[in-house]
Every structure is written in C-alpha cells, then in structure tokens.
C-alpha positions in Angstrom: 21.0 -47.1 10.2 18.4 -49.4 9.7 19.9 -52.8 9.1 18.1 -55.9 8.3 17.0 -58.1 5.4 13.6 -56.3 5.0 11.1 -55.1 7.7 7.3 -56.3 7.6 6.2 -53.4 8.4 3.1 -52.3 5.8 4.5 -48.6 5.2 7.6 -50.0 3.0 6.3 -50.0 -0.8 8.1 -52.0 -3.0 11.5 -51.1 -4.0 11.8 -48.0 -1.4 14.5 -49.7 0.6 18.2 -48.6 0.2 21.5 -50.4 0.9 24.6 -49.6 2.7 27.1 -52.4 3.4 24.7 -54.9 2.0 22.0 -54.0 4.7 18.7 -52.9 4.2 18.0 -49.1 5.5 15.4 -46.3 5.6 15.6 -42.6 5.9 12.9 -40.0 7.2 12.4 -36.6 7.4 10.2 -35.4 10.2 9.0 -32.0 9.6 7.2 -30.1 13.2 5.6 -26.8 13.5 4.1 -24.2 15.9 2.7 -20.7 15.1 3.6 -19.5 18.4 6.4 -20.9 20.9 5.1 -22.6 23.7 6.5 -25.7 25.7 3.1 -27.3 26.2 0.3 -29.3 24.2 1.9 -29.6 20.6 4.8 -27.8 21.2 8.1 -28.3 18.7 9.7 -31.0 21.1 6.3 -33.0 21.8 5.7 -33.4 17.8 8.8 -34.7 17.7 8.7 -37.3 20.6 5.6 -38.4 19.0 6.8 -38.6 15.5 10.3 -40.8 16.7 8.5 -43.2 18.9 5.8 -43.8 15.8 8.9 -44.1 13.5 10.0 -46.9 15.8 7.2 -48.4 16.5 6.6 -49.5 13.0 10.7 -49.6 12.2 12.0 -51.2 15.4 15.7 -50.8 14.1 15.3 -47.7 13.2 18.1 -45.4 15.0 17.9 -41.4 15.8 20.9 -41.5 12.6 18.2 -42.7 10.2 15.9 -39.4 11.4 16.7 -35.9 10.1 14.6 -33.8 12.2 13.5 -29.7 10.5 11.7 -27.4 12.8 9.9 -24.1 12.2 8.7 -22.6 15.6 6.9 -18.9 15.2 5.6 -19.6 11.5 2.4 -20.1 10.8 0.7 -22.7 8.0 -0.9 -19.5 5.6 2.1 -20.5 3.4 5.0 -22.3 3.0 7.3 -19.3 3.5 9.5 -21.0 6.4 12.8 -21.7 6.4 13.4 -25.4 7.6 10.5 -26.0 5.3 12.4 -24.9 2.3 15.0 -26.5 3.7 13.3 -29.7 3.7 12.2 -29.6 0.3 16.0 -28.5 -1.0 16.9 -32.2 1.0 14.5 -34.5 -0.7 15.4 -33.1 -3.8 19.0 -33.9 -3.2 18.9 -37.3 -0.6 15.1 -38.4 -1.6 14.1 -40.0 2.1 12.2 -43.0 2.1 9.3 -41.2 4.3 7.9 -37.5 5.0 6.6 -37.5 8.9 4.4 -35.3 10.5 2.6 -34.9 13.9 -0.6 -33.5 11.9 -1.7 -32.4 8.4 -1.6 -28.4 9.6 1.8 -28.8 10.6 2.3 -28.7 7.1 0.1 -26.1 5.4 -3.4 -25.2 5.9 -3.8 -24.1 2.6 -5.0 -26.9 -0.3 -2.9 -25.7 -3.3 0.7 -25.7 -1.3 -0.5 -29.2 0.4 -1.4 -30.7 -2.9 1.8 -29.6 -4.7 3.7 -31.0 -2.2 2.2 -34.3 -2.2 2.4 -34.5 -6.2 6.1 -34.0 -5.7 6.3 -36.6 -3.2 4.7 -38.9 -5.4 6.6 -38.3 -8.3 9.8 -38.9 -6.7 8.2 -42.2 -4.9 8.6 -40.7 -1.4 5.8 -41.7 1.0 3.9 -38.7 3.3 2.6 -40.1 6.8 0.7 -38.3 9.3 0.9 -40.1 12.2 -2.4 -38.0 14.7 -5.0 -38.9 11.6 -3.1 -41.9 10.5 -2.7 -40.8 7.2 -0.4 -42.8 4.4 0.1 -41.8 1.0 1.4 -44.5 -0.2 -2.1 -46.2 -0.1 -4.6 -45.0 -2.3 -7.3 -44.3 0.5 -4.6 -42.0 2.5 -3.8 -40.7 -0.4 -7.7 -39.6 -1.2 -8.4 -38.6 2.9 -5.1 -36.9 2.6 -6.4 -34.3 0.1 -10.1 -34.2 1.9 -8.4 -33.5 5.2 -6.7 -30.4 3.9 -9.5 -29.2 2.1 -11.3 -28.9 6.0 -7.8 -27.1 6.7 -7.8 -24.6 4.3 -11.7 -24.1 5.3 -10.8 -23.7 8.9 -8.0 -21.2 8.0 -10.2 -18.5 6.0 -13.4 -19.5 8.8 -10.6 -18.1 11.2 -10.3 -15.0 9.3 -13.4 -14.2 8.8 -14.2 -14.4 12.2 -11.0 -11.8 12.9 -12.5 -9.6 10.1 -16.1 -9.7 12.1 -14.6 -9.2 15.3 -12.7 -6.3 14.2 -16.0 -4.7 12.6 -17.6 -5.1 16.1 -14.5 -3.5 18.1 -14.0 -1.1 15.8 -17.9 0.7 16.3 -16.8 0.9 20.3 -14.2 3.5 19.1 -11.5 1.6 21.4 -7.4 1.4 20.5 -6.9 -2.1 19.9 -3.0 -2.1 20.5 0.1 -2.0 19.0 2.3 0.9 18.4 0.8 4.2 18.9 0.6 7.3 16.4 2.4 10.0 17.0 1.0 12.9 19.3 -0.3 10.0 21.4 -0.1 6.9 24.1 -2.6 4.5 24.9 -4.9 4.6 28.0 -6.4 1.8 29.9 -10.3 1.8 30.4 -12.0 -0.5 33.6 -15.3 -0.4 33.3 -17.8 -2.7 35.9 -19.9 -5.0 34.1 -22.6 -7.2 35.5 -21.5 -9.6 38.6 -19.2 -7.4 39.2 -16.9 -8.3 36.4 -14.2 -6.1 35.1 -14.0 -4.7 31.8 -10.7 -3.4 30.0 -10.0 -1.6 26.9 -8.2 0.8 25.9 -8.1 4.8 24.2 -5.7 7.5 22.8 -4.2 9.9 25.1 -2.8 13.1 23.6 0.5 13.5 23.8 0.8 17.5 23.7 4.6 17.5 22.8 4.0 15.4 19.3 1.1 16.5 18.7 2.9 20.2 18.4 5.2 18.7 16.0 1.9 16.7 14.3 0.6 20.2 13.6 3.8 21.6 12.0 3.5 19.0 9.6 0.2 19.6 8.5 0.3 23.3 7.9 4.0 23.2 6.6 2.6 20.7 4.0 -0.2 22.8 2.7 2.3 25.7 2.8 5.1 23.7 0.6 3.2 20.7 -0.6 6.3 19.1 -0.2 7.4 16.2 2.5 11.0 16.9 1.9 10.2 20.8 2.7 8.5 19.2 5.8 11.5 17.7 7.0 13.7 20.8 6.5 11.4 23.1 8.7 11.4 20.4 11.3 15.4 19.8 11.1 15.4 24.1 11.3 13.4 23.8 14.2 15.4 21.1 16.3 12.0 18.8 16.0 12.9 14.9 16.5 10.9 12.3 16.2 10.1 10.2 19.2 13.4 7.8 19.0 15.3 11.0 19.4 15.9 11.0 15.6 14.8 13.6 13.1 11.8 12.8 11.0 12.3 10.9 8.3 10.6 10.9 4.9 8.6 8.1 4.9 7.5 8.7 8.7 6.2 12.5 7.5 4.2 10.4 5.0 2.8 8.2 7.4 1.5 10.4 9.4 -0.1 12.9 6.6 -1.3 9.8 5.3 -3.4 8.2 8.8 -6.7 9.1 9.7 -6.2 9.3 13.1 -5.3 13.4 13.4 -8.7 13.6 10.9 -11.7 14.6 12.6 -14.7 12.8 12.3 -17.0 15.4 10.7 -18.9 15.3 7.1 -15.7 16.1 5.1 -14.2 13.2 6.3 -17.4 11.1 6.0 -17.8 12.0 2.6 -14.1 11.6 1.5 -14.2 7.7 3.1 -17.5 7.2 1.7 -16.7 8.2 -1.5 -13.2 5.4 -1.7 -16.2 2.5 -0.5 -14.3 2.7 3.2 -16.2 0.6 5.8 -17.5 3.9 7.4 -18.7 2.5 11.1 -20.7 5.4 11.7 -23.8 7.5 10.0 -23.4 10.9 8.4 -26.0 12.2 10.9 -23.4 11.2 14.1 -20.3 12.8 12.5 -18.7 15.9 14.8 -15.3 17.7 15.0 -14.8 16.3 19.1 -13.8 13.2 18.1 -11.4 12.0 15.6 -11.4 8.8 13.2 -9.5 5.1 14.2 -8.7 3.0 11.0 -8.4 -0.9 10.4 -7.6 -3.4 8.0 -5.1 -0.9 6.1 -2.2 -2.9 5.4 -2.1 -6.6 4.0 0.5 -8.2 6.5 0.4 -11.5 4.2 2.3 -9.7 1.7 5.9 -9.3 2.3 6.5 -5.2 3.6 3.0 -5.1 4.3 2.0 -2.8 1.8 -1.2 -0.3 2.3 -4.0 -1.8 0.9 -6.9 0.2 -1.2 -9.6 2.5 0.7 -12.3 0.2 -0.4 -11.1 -2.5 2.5 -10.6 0.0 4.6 -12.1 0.1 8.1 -13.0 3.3 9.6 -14.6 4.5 12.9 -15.3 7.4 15.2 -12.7 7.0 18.3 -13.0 8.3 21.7 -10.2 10.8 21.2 -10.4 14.8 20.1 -10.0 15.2 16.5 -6.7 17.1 15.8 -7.0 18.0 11.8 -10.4 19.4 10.1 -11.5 17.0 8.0 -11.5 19.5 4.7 -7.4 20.0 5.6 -7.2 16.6 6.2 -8.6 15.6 2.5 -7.2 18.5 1.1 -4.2 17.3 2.0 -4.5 13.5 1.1 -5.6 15.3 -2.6 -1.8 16.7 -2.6 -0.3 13.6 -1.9 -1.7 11.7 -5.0 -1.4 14.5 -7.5 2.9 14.4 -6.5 2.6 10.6 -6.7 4.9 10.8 -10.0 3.0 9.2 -13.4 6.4 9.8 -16.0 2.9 11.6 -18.1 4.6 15.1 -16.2 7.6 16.9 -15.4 8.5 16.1 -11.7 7.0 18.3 -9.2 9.5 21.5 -8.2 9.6 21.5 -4.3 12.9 24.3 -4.1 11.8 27.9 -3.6 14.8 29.1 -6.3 15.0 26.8 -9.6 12.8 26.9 -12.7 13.5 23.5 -14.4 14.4 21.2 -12.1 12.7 18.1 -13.1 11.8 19.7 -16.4 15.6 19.1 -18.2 16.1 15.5 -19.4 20.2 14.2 -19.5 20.9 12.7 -22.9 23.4 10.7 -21.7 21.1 8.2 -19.9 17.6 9.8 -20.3 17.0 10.4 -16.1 15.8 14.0 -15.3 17.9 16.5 -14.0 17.2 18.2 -10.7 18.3 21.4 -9.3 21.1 21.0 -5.9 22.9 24.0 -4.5 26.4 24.1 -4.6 28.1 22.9 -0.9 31.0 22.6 0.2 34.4 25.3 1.6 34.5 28.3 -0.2 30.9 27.5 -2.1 28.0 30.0 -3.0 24.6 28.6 -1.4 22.6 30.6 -3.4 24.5 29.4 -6.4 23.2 25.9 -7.7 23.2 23.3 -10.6 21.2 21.2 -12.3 22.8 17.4 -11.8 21.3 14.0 -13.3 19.5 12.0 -11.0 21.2 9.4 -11.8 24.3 10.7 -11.1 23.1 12.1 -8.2 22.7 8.3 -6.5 25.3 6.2 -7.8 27.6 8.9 -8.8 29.7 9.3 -12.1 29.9 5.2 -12.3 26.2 6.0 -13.5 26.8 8.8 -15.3 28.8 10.7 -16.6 26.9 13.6 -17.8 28.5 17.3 -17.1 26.3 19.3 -14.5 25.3 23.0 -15.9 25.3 25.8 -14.2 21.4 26.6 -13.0 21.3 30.5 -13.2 22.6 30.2 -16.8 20.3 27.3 -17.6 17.3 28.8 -16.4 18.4 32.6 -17.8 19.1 31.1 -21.6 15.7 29.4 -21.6 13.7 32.1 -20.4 15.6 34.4 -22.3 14.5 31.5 -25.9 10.7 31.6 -24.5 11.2 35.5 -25.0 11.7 35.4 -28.2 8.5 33.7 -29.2 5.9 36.2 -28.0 7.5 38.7 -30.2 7.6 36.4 -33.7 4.0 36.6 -34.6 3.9 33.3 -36.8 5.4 31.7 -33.9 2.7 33.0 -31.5 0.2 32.3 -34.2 1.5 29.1 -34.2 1.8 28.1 -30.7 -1.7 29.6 -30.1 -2.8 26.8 -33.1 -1.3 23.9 -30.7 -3.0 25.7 -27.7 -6.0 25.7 -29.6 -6.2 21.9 -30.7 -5.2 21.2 -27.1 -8.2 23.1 -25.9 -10.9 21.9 -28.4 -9.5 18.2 -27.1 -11.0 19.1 -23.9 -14.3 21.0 -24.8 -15.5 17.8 -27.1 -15.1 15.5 -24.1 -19.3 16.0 -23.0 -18.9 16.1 -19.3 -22.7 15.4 -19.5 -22.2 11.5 -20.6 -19.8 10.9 -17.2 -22.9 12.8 -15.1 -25.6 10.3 -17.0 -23.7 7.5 -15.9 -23.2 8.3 -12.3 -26.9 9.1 -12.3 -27.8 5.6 -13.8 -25.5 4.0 -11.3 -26.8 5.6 -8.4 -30.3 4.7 -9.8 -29.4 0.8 -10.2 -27.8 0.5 -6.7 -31.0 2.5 -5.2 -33.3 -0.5 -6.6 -30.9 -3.3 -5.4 -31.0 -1.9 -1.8 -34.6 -1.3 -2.1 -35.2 -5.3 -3.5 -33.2 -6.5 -0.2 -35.2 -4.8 2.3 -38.4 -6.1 0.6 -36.9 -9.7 0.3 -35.0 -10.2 3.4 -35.3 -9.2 7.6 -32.4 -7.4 8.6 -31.2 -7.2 12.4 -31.7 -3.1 13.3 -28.2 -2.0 12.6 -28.2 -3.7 9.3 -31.1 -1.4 8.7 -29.7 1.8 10.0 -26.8 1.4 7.6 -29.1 0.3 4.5 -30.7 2.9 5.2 -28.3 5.4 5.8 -26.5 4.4 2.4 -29.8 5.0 0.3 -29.8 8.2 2.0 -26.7 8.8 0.7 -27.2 7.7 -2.8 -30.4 10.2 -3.1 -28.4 12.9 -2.0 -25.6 12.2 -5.0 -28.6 11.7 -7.3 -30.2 15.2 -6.1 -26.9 16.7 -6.7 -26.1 14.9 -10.0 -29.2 16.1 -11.8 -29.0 19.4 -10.4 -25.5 19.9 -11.5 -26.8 18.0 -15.0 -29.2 20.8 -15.5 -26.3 23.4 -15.0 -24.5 21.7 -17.5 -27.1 22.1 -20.2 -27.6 25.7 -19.2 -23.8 26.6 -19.4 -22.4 28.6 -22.3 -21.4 27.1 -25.8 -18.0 25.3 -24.8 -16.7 26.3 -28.5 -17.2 29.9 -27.3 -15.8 29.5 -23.8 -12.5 27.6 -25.9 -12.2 30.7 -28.5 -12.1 33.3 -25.2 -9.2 31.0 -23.6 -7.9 31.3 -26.9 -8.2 35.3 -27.2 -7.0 35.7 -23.4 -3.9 33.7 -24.1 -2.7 36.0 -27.1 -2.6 38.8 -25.3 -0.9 37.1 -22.0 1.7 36.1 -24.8 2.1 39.2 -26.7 2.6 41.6 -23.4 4.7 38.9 -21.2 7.9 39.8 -22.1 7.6 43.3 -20.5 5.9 41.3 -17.2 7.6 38.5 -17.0 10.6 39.6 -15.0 7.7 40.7 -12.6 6.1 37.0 -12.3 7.2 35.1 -9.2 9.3 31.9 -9.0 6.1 29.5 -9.1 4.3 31.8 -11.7 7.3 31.6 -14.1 7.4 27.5 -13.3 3.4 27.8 -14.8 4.8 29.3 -18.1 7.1 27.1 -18.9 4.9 24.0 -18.3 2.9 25.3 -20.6 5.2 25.8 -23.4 7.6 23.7 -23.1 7.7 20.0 -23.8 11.1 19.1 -22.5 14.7 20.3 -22.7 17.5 18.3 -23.2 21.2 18.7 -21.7 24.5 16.8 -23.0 26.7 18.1 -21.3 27.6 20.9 -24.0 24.3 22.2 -25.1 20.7 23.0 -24.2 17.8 22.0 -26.4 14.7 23.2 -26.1 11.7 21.7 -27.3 8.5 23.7 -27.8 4.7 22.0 -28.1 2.3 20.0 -26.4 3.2 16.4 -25.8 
C-alpha cells in the first residue's frame, strides 16, 4: 500500500486519497491489450512494464499490492466485448480505484461511443483515466478534451482500415483467386507461383476438384430438386453410406450450406442475372459469363455479429473463379427459389416433406396451439408403414410439454378425406365454397399488375438518367466505365423487356372473364372429384386440401375441421 501523509504528485485530485491504518493510499487498475499475441513491440507484458514504472514514477511508494493488473490478449478494440474488460468495469463498480491506466488510448476501444461512455462513468464515480504514451489525464480539463479528440482519430483509423479491406477484397476478388480459409466441399486449395518482373515470385492460390465430394455435391443437388426437402437429402445420403468429410454424416445445416454457396454455380447468364437482380457486387460483365468457370463469393457473413450470420445479397461480393463450374446456373437459382419458398412465414401450413401423410403440418394441437406432424411408428414389434400425427411440441421436450394424445394418421387422414367428400355432393355447400373461391379470386384479378410494371419502368428510367449525369459530370478510370456502362446496358434491356411485357398486359383478356372460367373449371373439378379422387396421388391430394381447408384441430378426442379461406 501506499503509505504517506499525501504525495505531491499532480495526478491526485482532491479528496481521491483513501486510508488504511491512518495512512494515506491509492489504488489502480491497469488495463493492456493486443489483437493478436505476440511477445514483441506492445505486447501484453511490455504495456504493463511501462504502465508500473509510470505508476511509480509519479507514486514512488506505490507497491505492485496497490496495482490490479486485467489483460485481454487476442481481442481486438471494435468493441468492448472482452472479458477482463468487463471484468474491470464489474471492479470499479464494486472497489472504485483511484486511477484507470493504460499504455494507449486503443488499448481501450477504437470506437468513440464505447470510449466516451466509459469516461462519463469514470467521471461520475470521480475515478481519474491516464494514458501514459499520449500523456493523457482526465482529471484536467484539457486531457479530458484531447481525450475525446484522440479517440475520435481512433475510431476514424478503425473504419479507414476497413475500408481499405473492403477495397482490397474488390481487387482480389476480379483475379478469381481462393483467398484461404476452409474449403467447400468437393474441393482443396492449390497453390499458384507465377514469375513476376526481377524475377520475383508470385503466390496465390485456386480450387482443386475433389472428385469424391463433389459426387456427393451432386447428389445433393438433384435429390433436392427431386424432394425439395433438406431432411430428404440427408436420408438418401445416410441410405447411401455418404459421410461428410469429418467421417460424419451430413448434417442439416451443412446440406444447406452447400445448396446455399455459389461456388458449385456456374458463372453463365442465369447466374448473372439472379446476383444482379439481389444488387450483388457482380465482378464481371454479362458479355464475359460462361459455364467453364464457376462463381467465388465474399463479404457473405458479418463476423462482428455474434454467430456470424449471412448477410443480405445486396453486400454481397461475387466473382468468376478459376475453377470449372459444377451446377447450371438455372438449377442453381432454381434451387435457391426452393429454399426461400420452405423458409416457414406461420401465413401457411408447414411444407409436407414425407412421401405417405396428408396433413402433417396442416392439424393444429389444441392443447398448446403447435402443429402436429406426421412420424412413423418405431420401435420392437412396430408397423413402419403405420404412423401418427404427434405435437411438435411434444415431439422436443416430450409430455413435460405436452400432453396432447397422438392420433392415429391413416384414420386421421381417411375421416377427413372422407368430410371433404361430402361437400362436392351438397350443392349449397359447393355453391357456397365456390362463392369464397370466387371472392378469393376477384382479390387477385383487381390487383392491376400494370401499376407494379409502370413503376419498375419509371425506376429503371430515373437510374438510366443518374448514370448518364455522372458520366457527363465526372472522368472515370476505364473499369469504372466498363461497369457504368455495362449496368446501363443492363437497365435498357429490363426497360425493353418491361414495356414489351406492358403491352402484353394491355392486350391480354378481360381478367373478370379469365376469373369466371377459374370459377366454371373449379365446379366441375368439385362436382366429379369424389369418383377421382381415390385416383389422385399423395402430393395431388395434399393440393386439395390446401385449398379447402383452413386448418384442423386435434384434442386429443376429436377432429375439427374447418372449411374456408383464411
């Protein structure tokens, strides 16, 4: 401890000593950092060192008791996510220290708003910040003022620095190379030397096929557009004894993943067109795209969010690489298309992946609300073509969940086909169905698909002029120009196409007519379907009773059924 009547030094406001025994003492927190471990230049232990001897420097009784040292090494200063940080800040809540010490203001944060809220908290609580490389004291009013201006300069520095990533990525990414990291499946990474003037070296690197995952690759694919379901996918593969290449079998989410990447896409007009048309940072001209080569993305994920999440197509980097394109582009989109319609919206009944039930997804458990889903029965002695409809619910957290009854799925699915019968032989029933039909169709003829064609028109039009007004204004570098060029190009092709499918529009048939022959077609499907019905096929029957049913209910003793649109 610091012990002695009171220390000249300048950094002791009034009133911030404490006592112990009668003597005089001070305590300090010294806070280091480093993004990335190193034992050289500002490494963790040289921050201290530097901090300690400037503590005792000014505080020549200071001992190493009075010092309580916190150290986050691998963290960088984006945020203030770091756990001796927080652990700091949980301290001078509870002790309150006489003085916050750092090595330098980025040890801290390089971001203005965290800096500044720490330093108001400091303040309120009377606690003085010193940064001992700028000399930095916030207990004077100028330190306090070149404090703030210091980390505004940080912050600056930090988003420069990402910018400048962002750029650099834009350049690497029009040479097609891998930049690193973990490779897709169906490939490895190759190095590249290739001689450069002086007889320099250069190094990058490509995707290599890997023929044995790129068999399984394919298997995806087509077992997706044959199921358009990832679940399906991963039963085929278990069937087939396909594992993943940690000797695992696929999971869900890795399926996804690789449906989902661009890589397998080849880089031809269907793909252009599909990138182009989500504002992707397409790094090539429609003119250049060809099946040989398939696509490399960046910038996908945020990694400053926690989990990393994907981030929209708009930020979206996309190139031509220097490997073979695996996947047409059309079955590539096509599939991507899939994907978001089974993204689930709680507007619709859950999408039916099993080859065998009718309502699964469609029945609703009146105990707790959750939909019901269809599950073969398992287990010694059981029937696998026999199955149940169980509450999801239940399903995960078992009957602590809910306690909802299963029912038997034949029986479920037989009464309500067997209910739906019955109304396509009552004709005030069919008459009346047809009436909420009917209203449900006019809805959709007296939306004038004309007024969205206008406004894409008159958008395409207004972005047209902008680009046109830049090229007059300002002198562009030639690849700036090749793709301002290239994007006006685009836009009078959409316009073309717009006003030609315009004219079509206002050349098509009355919509009121084309609504009263839907209506007419759907009278006689109802009044002659319960002599085909039987005939229909798993999916076709699934169709039906979408479309006249609005849910059915289960409480464990009885079925309800209720007809109608939504």
């Amino acid at each position: 401890m610091i012990q002695h009547p009171r220390p000249k030094a300048h950094l002791i406001p009034v009133g911030r000593h404490q006592q112990k025994d009668g003597e005089l003492f001070l305590k300090f927190f010294v806070y280091s950092r480093k993004s990335v471990y190193t034992g050289k230049g500002e490494s963790i232990e040289n921050q201290i060192e530097m901090c300690k001897q400037y503590i005792h420097t000014k505080f020549p009784d200071a001992a190493d008791t009075d010092i309580t040292l916190y150290e986050d090494e691998g963290f960088s200063a984006k945020n203030t996510n770091r756990p001796q940080f927080q652990e700091m800040l949980k301290n001078i809540r509870q002790h309150k220290p006489d003085f916050v010490v750092c090595y330098r203001l980025d040890r801290i944060s390089r971001n203005v708003s965290d800096f500044s809220t720490l330093i108001e908290e400091l303040n309120r609580r009377d606690i003085s910040f010193v940064c001992i490389k700028e000399e930095f004291d916030t207990s004077k009013p100028m330190g306090k003022a070149m404090m703030y201006i210091a980390s505004v300069f940080a912050q600056l520095e930090r988003e420069t620095i990402a910018e400048r990533i962002r750029d650099n990525m834009l350049m690497l990414a029009r040479t097609g190379r891998w930049l690193g990291g973990t490779t897709p499946t169906g490939y490895t990474s190759e190095k590249l030397r290739e001689i450069i003037l002086d007889g320099k070296v250069k190094t990058s690197c490509k995707l290599k096929e890997n023929p044995e995952e790129l068999g399984a690759v394919d298997m995806i694919f087509e077992t997706f557009l044959e199921l358009r379901s990832i679940s399906g996918v991963s039963k085929r593969l278990t069937t087939q004894g396909m594992q993943s290449r940690n000797g695992k079998p696929y999971s869900l989410l890795g399926i996804k993943q690789i449906l989902q990447n661009p890589v397998y896409c080849a880089a031809d007009k269907d793909a252009f067109d599909y990138f182009t048309a989500g504002n992707a940072d397409v790094c090539f001209a429609e003119t250049e795209c060809t099946c040989a080569f398939g696509l490399l993305s960046y910038n996908k994920r945020d990694y400053k969010k926690k989990h990393t999440p994907r981030q929209p197509m708009n930020k979206w980097i996309i190139a031509m690489g220097k490997h073979k394109g695996r996947i047409p582009g059309k079955k590539w989109v096509a599939v991507q298309k899939i994907l978001e319609d089974n993204i689930p919206t709680g507007e619709k009944p859950g999408t039916m992946h099993n080859t065998y039930s009718l309502l699964s997804g469609l029945i609703y458990c009146e105990t707790c609300g959750s939909r019901m889903f269809a599950k073969r029965r398992t287990g010694k002695g059981a029937n696998p073509d026999f199955y149940d409809y169980l509450c999801s619910r239940k399903l995960r957290g078992g009957t602590d969940r809910c306690s909802c009854q299963n029912i038997n799925g034949m029986q479920a699915d037989a009464m309500v086909c067997e209910a739906l019968m019955g109304y396509t032989t009552d004709p005030a029933i069919v008459c009346k169905l047809l009436e909420v039909l009917k209203r449900g169709l006019q809805g959709q003829a007296q939306e004038n698909p004309l007024r969205g064609v206008d406004l894409r028109i008159k958008t395409c039009n207004a972005e047209i002029n902008h680009l046109i007004d830049l090229l007059a204004r300002d002198k562009f570098d030639p690849a700036s120009l090749q793709q301002i060029n290239t994007r006006i190009a685009q836009l009078s092709k959409e316009h073309r196409d717009l006003v030609q499918k315009r004219e079509q529009l206002q050349k098509s048939t009355n919509p009121t007519a084309e609504t009263e022959q839907q209506i007419d077609k759907l009278a006689k499907t109802l009044t002659s379907l319960k002599h085909s019905f039987p005939m229909l096929s798993v999916y076709e029957k699934r169709i039906f009773i979408k479309q006249l049913v609005q849910k059915i209910t289960w409480n464990g003793t009885a079925l309800h059924i209720f007809i109608g649109s939504k």
